[in-house]
C-alpha positions in Angstrom: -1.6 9.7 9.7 -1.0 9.9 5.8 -4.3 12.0 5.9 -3.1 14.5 8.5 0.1 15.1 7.0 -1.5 15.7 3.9 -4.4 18.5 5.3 -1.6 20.2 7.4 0.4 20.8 3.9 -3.0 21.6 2.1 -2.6 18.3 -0.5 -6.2 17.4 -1.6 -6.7 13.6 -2.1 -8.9 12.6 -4.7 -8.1 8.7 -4.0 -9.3 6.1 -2.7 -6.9 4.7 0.6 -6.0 1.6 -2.0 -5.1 4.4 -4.9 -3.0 5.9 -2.5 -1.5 2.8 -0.6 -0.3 1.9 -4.3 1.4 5.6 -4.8 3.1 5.2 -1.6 4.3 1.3 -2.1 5.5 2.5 -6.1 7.4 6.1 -4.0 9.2 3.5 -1.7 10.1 0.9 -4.1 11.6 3.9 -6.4 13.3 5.1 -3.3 15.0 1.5 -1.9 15.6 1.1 -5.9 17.9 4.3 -6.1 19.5 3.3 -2.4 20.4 0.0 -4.0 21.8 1.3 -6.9 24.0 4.1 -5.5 24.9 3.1 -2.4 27.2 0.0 -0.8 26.7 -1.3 3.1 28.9 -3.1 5.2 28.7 -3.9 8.8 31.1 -4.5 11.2 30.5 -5.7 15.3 32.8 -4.9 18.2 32.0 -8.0 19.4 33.2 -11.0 17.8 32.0 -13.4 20.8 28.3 -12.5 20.8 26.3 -15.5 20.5 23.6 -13.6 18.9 25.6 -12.2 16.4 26.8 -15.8 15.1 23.5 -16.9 15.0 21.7 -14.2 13.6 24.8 -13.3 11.0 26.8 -16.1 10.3 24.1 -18.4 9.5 23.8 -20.3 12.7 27.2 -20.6 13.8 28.1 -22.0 10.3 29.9 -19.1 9.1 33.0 -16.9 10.0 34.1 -13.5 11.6 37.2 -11.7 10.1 39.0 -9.3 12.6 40.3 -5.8 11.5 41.9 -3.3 13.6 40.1 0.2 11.9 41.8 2.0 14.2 43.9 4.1 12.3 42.3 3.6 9.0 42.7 6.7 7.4 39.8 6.7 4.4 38.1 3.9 5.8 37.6 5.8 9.4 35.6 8.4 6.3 32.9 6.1 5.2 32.6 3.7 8.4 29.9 5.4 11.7 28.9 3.9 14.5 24.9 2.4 14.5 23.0 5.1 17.1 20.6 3.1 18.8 17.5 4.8 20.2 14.5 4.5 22.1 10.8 4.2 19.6 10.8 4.9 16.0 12.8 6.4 13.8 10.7 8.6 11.8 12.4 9.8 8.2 9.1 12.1 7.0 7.5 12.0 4.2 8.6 10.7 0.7 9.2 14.0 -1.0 11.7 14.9 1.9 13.3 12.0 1.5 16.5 12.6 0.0 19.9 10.3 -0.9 21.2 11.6 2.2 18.1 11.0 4.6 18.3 7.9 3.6 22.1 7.3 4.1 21.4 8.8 7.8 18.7 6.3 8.3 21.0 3.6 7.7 22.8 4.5 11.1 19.5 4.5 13.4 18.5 1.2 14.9 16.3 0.2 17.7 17.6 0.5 21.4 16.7 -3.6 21.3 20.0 -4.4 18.4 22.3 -2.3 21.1 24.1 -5.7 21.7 25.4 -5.7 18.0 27.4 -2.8 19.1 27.6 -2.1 15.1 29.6 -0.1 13.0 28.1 0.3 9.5 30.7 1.6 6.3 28.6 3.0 3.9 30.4 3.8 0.2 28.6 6.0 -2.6 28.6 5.7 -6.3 30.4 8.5 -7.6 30.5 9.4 -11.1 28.4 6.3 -11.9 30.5 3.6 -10.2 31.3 2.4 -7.2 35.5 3.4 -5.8 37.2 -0.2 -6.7 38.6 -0.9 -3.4 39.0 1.2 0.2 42.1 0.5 1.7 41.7 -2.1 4.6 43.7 -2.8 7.5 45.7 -6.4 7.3 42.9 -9.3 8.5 44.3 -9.7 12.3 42.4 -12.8 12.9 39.8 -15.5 11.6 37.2 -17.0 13.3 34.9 -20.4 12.7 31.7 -20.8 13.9 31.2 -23.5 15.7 29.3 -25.6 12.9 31.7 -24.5 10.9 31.8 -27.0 7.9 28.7 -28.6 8.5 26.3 -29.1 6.3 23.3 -26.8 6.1 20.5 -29.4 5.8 22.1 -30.5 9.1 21.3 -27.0 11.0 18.6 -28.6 13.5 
C-alpha cells in the first residue's frame, strides 16, 4: 500500500521496507507528540447505565459517573461533537496530509462496533501556548458509584 501511494505521487524509495517502517513509526510518533501537546480530550456517554461502559471506563465497576445536563451550554456546546460511528476503517491519508485538524476530525470517528457508547467527545486547543483555564460547566446534576465502588483493586476478580 505504502509502495503504491508512493508510485502514484512519483516518490522514489531508495529504502529498505525496515528504513522506511522506521520513517513512518518516527512521522507518527512526531504527529501523536504534537496532538498530545496541543490538544485536550474529554468524553462524555448518554448513557450512564451501560454495563459496558462501567466496565470498560470506570475500572470495573469501581469508579463513578458524574451527570451534566450540556444542554444549553453555551461555550461548551463549541468544543463538545458527537462520536460518528461508521462502517470499516477510517482512513486519514498519508502523513504529509495530516494536519492538526485532520487529526482533531479523526478523534470524532469510531467503529460502528463502540455505537453503544453513544459518545460525545469535547475537544479543547492550546491557544497561544496554553491551554483556556476552565470552560464553563453546567452544575453536577447527579453522582453515581459503581457497584464495587470502594473496593479494593487487588480484590477485582
Amino acid at each position: 500500500m505504502y509502495t503504491e501511494i508512493c508510485k502514484t505521487k512519483n516518490i522514489i524509495i531508495n529504502t529498505s521496507p525496515e528504513q522506511q517502517f522506521k520513517t513512518i513509526q518516527m512521522r507518527w510518533n512526531e504527529i501523536m507528540e504534537e496532538r498530545n501537546n496541543n490538544i485536550r480530550v474529554s468524553c462524555f456517554t448518554e448513557d450512564n447505565h451501560n454495563l459496558l461502559m462501567w466496565t470498560h471506563y470506570a475500572d470495573q465497576h469501581m469508579g463513578i459517573c458524574l451527570e451534566y445536563d450540556f444542554i444549553d451550554e453555551g461555550i461548551l456546546r463549541t468544543f463538545t461533537q458527537p462520536v460518528c460511528y461508521k462502517n470499516g476503517t477510517h482512513k486519514i491519508g498519508v502523513f504529509e496530509e495530516l494536519t492538526m485538524m485532520r487529526v482533531i476530525g479523526t478523534t470524532l470517528v469510531k467503529s460502528l462496533e463502540w455505537e453503544y457508547e453513544k459518545e460525545w467527545r469535547c475537544i479543547v486547543f492550546k491557544q497561544d501556548d496554553k491551554f483556556p483555564r476552565t470552560i464553563g460547566i453546567s452544575d453536577l446534576k447527579a453522582i453515581y458509584l459503581g457497584t464495587r465502588f470502594g473496593q479494593n483493586p487487588a480484590q477485582k476478580n
